[in-house]
Structures are given as structure tokens and as C-alpha cells.
C-alpha positions in Angstrom: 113.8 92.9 168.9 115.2 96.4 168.9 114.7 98.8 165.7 118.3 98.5 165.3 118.4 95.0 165.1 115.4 95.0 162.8 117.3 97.5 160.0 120.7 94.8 160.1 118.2 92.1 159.7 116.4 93.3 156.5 118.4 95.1 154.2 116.9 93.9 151.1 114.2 96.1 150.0 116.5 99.3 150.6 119.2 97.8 148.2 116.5 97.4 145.9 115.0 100.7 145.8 118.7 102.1 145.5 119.1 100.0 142.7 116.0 100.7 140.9 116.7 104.6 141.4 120.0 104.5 140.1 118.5 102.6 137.1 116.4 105.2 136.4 119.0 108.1 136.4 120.9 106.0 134.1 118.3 105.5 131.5 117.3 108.9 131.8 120.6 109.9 131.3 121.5 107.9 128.1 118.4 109.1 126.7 119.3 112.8 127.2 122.4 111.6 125.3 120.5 110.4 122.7 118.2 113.0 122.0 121.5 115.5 122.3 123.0 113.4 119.4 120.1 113.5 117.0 119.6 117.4 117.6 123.3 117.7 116.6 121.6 117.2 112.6 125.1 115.7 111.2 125.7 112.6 108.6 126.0 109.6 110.8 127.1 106.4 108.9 125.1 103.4 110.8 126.9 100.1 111.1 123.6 97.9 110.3 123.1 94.7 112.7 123.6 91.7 109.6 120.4 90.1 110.9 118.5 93.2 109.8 119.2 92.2 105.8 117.6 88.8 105.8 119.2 88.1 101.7 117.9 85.3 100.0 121.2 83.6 98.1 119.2 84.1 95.2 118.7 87.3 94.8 121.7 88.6 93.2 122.0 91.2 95.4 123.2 92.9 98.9 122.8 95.7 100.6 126.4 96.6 101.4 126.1 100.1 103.1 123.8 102.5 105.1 124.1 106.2 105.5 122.0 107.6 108.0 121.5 111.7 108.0 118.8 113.2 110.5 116.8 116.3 110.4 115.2 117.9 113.3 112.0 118.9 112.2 109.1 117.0 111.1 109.0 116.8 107.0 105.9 117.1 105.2 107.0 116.2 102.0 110.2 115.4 100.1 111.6 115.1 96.1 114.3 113.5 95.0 116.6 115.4 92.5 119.1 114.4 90.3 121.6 116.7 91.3 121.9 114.4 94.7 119.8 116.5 96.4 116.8 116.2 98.5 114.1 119.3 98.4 111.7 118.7 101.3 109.2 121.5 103.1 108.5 121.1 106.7 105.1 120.8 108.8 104.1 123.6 111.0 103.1 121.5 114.5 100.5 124.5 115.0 98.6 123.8 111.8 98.7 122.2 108.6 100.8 124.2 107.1 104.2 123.6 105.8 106.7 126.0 106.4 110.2 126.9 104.0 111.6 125.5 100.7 114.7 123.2 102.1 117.6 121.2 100.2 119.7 118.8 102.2 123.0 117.5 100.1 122.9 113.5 100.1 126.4 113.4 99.6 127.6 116.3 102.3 124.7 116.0 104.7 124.6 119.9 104.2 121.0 121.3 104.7 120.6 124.9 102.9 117.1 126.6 103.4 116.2 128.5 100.6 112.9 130.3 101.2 112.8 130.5 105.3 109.4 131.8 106.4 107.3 131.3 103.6 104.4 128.5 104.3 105.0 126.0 101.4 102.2 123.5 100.4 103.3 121.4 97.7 106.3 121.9 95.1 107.4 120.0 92.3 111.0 120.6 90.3 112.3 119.7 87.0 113.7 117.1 86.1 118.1 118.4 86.2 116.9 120.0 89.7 117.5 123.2 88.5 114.0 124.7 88.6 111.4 124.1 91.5 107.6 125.7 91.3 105.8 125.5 94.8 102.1 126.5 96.0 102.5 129.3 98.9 100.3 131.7 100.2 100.3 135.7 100.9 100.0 138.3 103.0 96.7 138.3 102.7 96.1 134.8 102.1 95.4 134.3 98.6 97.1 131.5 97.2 100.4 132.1 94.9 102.2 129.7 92.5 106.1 130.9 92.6 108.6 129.9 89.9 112.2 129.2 91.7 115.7 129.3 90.3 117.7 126.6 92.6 121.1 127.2 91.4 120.6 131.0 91.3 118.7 130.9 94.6 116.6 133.4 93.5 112.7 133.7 92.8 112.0 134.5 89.2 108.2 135.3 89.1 105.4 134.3 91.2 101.6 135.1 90.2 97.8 134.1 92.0 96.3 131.0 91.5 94.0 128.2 93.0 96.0 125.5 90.5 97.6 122.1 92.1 100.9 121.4 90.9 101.3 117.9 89.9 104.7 117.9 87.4 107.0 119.9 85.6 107.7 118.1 82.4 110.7 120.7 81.7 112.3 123.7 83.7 110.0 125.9 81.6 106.5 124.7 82.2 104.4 122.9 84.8 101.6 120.8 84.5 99.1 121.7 87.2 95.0 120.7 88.0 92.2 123.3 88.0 89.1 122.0 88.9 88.8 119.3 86.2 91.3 120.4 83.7 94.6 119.8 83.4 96.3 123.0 82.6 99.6 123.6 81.1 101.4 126.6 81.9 104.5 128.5 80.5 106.4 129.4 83.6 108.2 132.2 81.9 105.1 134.2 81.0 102.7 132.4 83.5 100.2 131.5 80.5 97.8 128.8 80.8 96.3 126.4 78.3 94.5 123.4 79.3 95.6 120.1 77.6 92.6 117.7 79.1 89.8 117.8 80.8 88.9 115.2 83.2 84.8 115.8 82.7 84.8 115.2 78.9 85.8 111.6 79.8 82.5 110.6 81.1 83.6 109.2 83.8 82.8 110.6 87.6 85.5 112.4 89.3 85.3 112.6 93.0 85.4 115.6 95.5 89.8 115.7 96.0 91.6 116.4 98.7 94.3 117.9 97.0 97.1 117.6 100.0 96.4 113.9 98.9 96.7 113.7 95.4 99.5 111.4 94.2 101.3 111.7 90.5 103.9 110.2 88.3 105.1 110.6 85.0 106.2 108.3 82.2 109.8 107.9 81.6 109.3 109.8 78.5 107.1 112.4 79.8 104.6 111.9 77.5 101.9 110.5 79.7 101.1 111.4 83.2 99.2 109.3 85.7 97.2 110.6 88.7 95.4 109.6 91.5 92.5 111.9 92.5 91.3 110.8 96.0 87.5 111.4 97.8 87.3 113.6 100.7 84.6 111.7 101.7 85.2 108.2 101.0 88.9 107.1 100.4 88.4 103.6 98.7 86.1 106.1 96.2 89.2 107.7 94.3 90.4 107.1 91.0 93.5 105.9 88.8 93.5 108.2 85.9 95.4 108.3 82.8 96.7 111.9 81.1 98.1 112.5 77.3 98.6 116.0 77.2 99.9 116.1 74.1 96.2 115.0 72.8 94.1 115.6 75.8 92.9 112.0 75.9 92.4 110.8 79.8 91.9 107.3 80.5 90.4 106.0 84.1 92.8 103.1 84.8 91.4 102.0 88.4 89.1 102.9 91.1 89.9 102.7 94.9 92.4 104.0 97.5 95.3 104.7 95.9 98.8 104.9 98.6 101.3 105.5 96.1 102.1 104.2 92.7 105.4 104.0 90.2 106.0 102.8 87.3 107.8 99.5 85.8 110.0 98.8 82.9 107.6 98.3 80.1 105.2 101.3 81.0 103.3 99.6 83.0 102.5 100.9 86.6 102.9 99.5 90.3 100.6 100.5 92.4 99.8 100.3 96.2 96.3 100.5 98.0 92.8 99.3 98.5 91.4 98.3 94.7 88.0 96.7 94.0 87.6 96.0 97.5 91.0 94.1 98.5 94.1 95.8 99.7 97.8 94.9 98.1 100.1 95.4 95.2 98.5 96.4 91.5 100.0 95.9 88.2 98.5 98.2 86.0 98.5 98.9 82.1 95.5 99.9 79.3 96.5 96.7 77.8 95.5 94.0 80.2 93.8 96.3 83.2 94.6 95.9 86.7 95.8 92.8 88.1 96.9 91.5 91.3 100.6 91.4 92.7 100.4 90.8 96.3 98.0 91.0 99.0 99.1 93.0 102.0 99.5 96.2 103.9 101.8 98.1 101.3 102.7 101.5 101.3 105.4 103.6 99.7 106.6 101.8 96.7 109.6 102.8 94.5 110.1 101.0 90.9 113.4 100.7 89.1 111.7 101.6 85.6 115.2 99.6 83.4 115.4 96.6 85.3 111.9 96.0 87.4 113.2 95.6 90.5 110.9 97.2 92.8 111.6 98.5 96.7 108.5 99.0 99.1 107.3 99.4 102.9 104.7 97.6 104.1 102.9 97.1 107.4 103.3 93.9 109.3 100.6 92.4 111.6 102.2 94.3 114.9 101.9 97.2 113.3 105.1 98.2 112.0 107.0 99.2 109.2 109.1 96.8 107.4 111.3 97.9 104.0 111.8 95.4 101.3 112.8 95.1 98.3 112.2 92.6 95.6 112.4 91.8 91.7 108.9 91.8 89.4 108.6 88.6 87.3 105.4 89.1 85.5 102.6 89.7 87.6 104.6 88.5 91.2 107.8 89.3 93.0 110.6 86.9 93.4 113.9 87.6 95.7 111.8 89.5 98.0 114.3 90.9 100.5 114.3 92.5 103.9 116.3 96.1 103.5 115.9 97.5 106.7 113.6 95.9 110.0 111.7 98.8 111.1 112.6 102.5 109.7 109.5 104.1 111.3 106.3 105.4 109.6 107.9 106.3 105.7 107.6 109.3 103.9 109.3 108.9 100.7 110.9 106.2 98.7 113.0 106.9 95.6 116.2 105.2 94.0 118.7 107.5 92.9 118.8 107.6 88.6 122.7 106.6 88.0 123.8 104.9 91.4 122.0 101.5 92.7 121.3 103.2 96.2 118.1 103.7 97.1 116.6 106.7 99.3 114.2 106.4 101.9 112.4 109.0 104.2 111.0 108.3 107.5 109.7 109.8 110.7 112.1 109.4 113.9 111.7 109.9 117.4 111.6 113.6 117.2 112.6 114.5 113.8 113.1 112.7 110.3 115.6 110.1 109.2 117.0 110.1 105.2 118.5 106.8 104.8 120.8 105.8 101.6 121.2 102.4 101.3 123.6 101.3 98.8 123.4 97.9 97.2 126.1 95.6 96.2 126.1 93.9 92.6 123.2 96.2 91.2 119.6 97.2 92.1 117.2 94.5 92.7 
């Protein structure tokens, strides 16, 4: 048989290489589509598959649209404000720094970036968004506290200090951790005064790694929870309880603490590795920690009038599922699917007047801000 003859006779595999080449430049093609779109950093409203919002008929309510806005960078951390806005810093790839003091508007997708080239560590903001204070460092690499004017755009003083912000209870003062007191500081004249101090409690406060050190605040301000995590040994933090007005400091918990919120009622929700088992936490001084719901749970967001509750958690294949789900006692009921697999989540927070609920999360090569907007009313 000739090699002519042998080519007619067998033409198979060379289709099949063709095939599987032109495959390829398709794929790769699409995906350089793709990644053209995300870079493009504009408000994309996402059409979400029905199957992805697995309602229970009970529930009382639906999630009924999804706005999808990408950033391009990689977000360290994010606040909600109440002026719609979203103040987030970035991470610097080549350390652990973060880097600039951004805004993105939820309602315009507009992204505004305030303080550029300055390496940002942590910042917290008032309450009306009007006033931010964030942890920076100088020139020559001493750290500096700077008091910012959002609406003015416009630094109003800055001053040296090793202090971790944790909350600003007004637009004049912050409350901020200094070894083991809790200091109090006027932000016009950059006075301190400490309010508590965590070693006249007794109890033994571990060795924080301050990057990890988690806070919220009562609805009325008046009481301030933190968790203090262990360098060393995570599941060896603590739960603590803070009056500044009277300096009394309460230890609510031990353990691993992932994030915590609070409920309607003043109690708190809390996420983590407690007394050796990993779940949901109800908390209070009342009745002490009890259990909620075993699991993998991690960002948790609470609806502090109505106790519906919205959290991610980490199925068996290790992924990231959003939920959300209504607290009857000491369980949840309606428990909901919101959205199948948003990605590893940085932020959850409901906005304070509109039943949509925000949620941050790392993308293929940037940072997705979803709003999902519920029907009826929260859960």
C-alpha cells in the first residue's frame, strides 16, 4: 500500500488534532474576553440562574435582584457606610501592606480614591460616613493615626501612635486598643484617656495579632464587643465585653473567633471554633454562650430589628455557599440559599434603610461587591 493510499485511508486522528487545536484557540479566546470585561471595572447587573436561590415557600422572602460591580485589585478590607458607600483599602501583592483609602458608590459603581499612595492598615469611620480615621505609616516608618474629612476630602490632623483602631462611636472621637487599655481619644485635639483596662479584669489576655482583631458595637453604642485573637494558638483568643462609659470589661467566650454581629435583643451572633466545636454562637451575659449550629461558618451579618441573619459558610467540597436565614431562639428557621458559590468572602453587611444586603468577595483576578436586594423584606 502506497503512502498515499495510507493518508486517504486514515484520516481520523488528523481531524481530531484540528479539532482539539481549534478548541483550544476558542477557549483561550473567550477567556481573553473575559478577563477584558472584568478589567473594564464597570456596574454589571447579573441576571442570576433561578436554581441558584433555592427559597423555601416559607420563608417570606425572595431575593428579587443582583447587582454585580467588580474591582480590579485585591481588597484587604472594606466598611459599609451609610451614605451608600463602600470604603475599602487594597493589599499590596509585594507585602502585607495595604495600599490607598478607596470609596466605590453602590448606587453609581463610581470608585473615587482618596488618599492614593499612602499604605493603609486598618480604618474605621463614623457612623453618617462623614469622618474616617485609618492607621498609616511614614516616611520613616513610624506608625501614624490620621483623622479624615470624607466629604471635604481633606486630611484634618494626623499625629504618632502604636494605638489599633477598633470604632468611632461619633465623627469626633475613636475608640482604639493600646496594649491592654482601651483608650478614648478626642480626634479634634488627639487627647487620650483610657476608659478600661483589659488586665484589671483578671482574666488572661493573649498575645494579639492585631491585623486579626474583630469588633462591633451595640446599636446604642454604649457597649463594645471585641475579639482579641493568639498569635500563637488561634482557638486561644477571647470574646470580651467593653463599657466605656464605666470601664467594666466582661470576658464573654474563649476560642477562635471568625466574625461576630449582633441580634435584636443585644445579644450577639457569633462564628468560630468555641470550647472545642466549630459553628454558630448565641451569646449574651445573661444566659452565656450557647449553641446555634454546627458547621464551617464564616462571615455572618445580623439584621439587629428583625433577627434575620445572612452568613457564608464552607461546604464539604470546599466552597463558599451564602445563606441567609431567620433566628428563632437559639436556631435558624427559613434558612435560604442567596447565592451558590460567591468565592472566598470578605465582608458581609446589610444596608441600614433598604432590605439589600452587601457582600464582598475575592474573584478571579480582582474583587466582586454584590447587592442583593430582597423582595417582601429582610429575612
Amino acid at each position: 500500500m502506497s503512502a498515499l493510499e495510507k493518508k486517504r485511508r486514515y484520516p481520523f486522528p488528523r481531524i481530531v488534532w484540528l479539532a482539539a487545536l481549534m478548541g483550544l484557540v476558542t477557549a483561550a479566546f473567550l477567556g481573553m474576553i473575559e478577563l477584558y470585561t472584568h478589567s473594564l471595572n464597570r456596574e454589571k447587573t447579573v441576571v442570576m440562574d433561578p436554581a441558584l436561590f433555592a427559597e423555601s415557600k416559607l420563608a417570606g422572602f425572595r431575593v428579587e435582584s443582583v447587582v454585580k460591580q467588580q474591582i480590579s485589585e485585591p481588597v484587604k478590607q472594606a466598611r459599609l457606610l451609610s451614605n451608600n458607600a463602600l470604603l475599602y483599602w487594597l493589599k499590596d501583592n509585594r507585602s502585607a501592606d495595604g495600599t490607598g483609602l478607596h470609596f466605590i458608590d453602590l448606587t453609581t459603581g463610581r470608585p473615587e480614591v482618596y488618599q492614593p499612595n499612602e499604605p493603609v492598615q486598618n480604618a474605621v469611620a463614623s457612623a453618617d460616613g462623614t469622618k474616617a480615621v485609618y492607621t498609616t505609616y511614614s516616611a520613616s516608618d513610624a506608625p501614624q493615626i490620621v483623622y479624615y474629612d470624607i466629604v471635604q476630602k481633606k486630611v484634618i490632623r494626623s499625629w504618632q501612635d502604636w494605638s489599633l483602631l477598633i470604632a468611632m462611636p461619633d465623627d469626633r472621637h475613636s475608640l482604639e486598643l493600646l496594649g491592654l487599655d482601651i483608650l478614648l481619644r478626642d480626634l479634634n485635639t488627639g487627647q487620650t484617656r483610657t476608659v478600661a483596662s483589659l488586665n484589671s479584669s483578671g482574666m488572661t489576655i493573649p498575645k494579639n495579632d492585631l491585623s486579626m482583631v474583630k469588633w462591633v458595637a451595640s446599636p446604642d453604642q454604649s457597649r463594645i464587643y471585641v475579639s482579641l485573637p493568639s498569635i500563637d494558638q488561634p482557638t486561644q483568643g477571647v470574646l470580651l465585653s467593653i463599657v466605656p462609659a464605666s470601664g467594666v470589661v466582661s470576658k464573654l467566650a474563649e476560642g477562635e473567633v471568625h466574625d461576630l454581629s449582633v441580634l435584636g435583643g443585644g445579644s450577639l451572633l457569633v462564628s468560630g471554633q468555641i470550647n472545642g466545636q466549630e459553628g454558630l454562637f448565641k451569646v449574651d451575659e445573661q444566659q452565656g454562650l450557647r449553641p446555634v449550629k454546627q458547621g464551617s461558618f464564616q462571615n455572618i451579618a445580623a439584621t439587629p430589628n428583625e433577627d434575620g441573619v445572612a452568613y457564608s459558610m464552607r461546604t464539604a467540597d470546599g466552597q463558599y455557599k451564602l445563606m441567609a436565614a431567620r433566628m428563632e431562639g437559639n436556631r435558624l428557621v427559613d434558612e435560604t440559599t442567596v447565592y451558590s458559590d460567591p468565592g472566598y468572602v470578605r465582608i458581609l453587611q446589610w444596608k441600614k434603610d433598604e432590605p439589600v444586603l452587601v457582600c464582598m468577595a475575592e474573584g478571579i483576578s480582582g474583587t466582586d461587591v454584590y447587592q442583593f436586594r430582597f423582595g417582601s423584606r429582610k429575612p
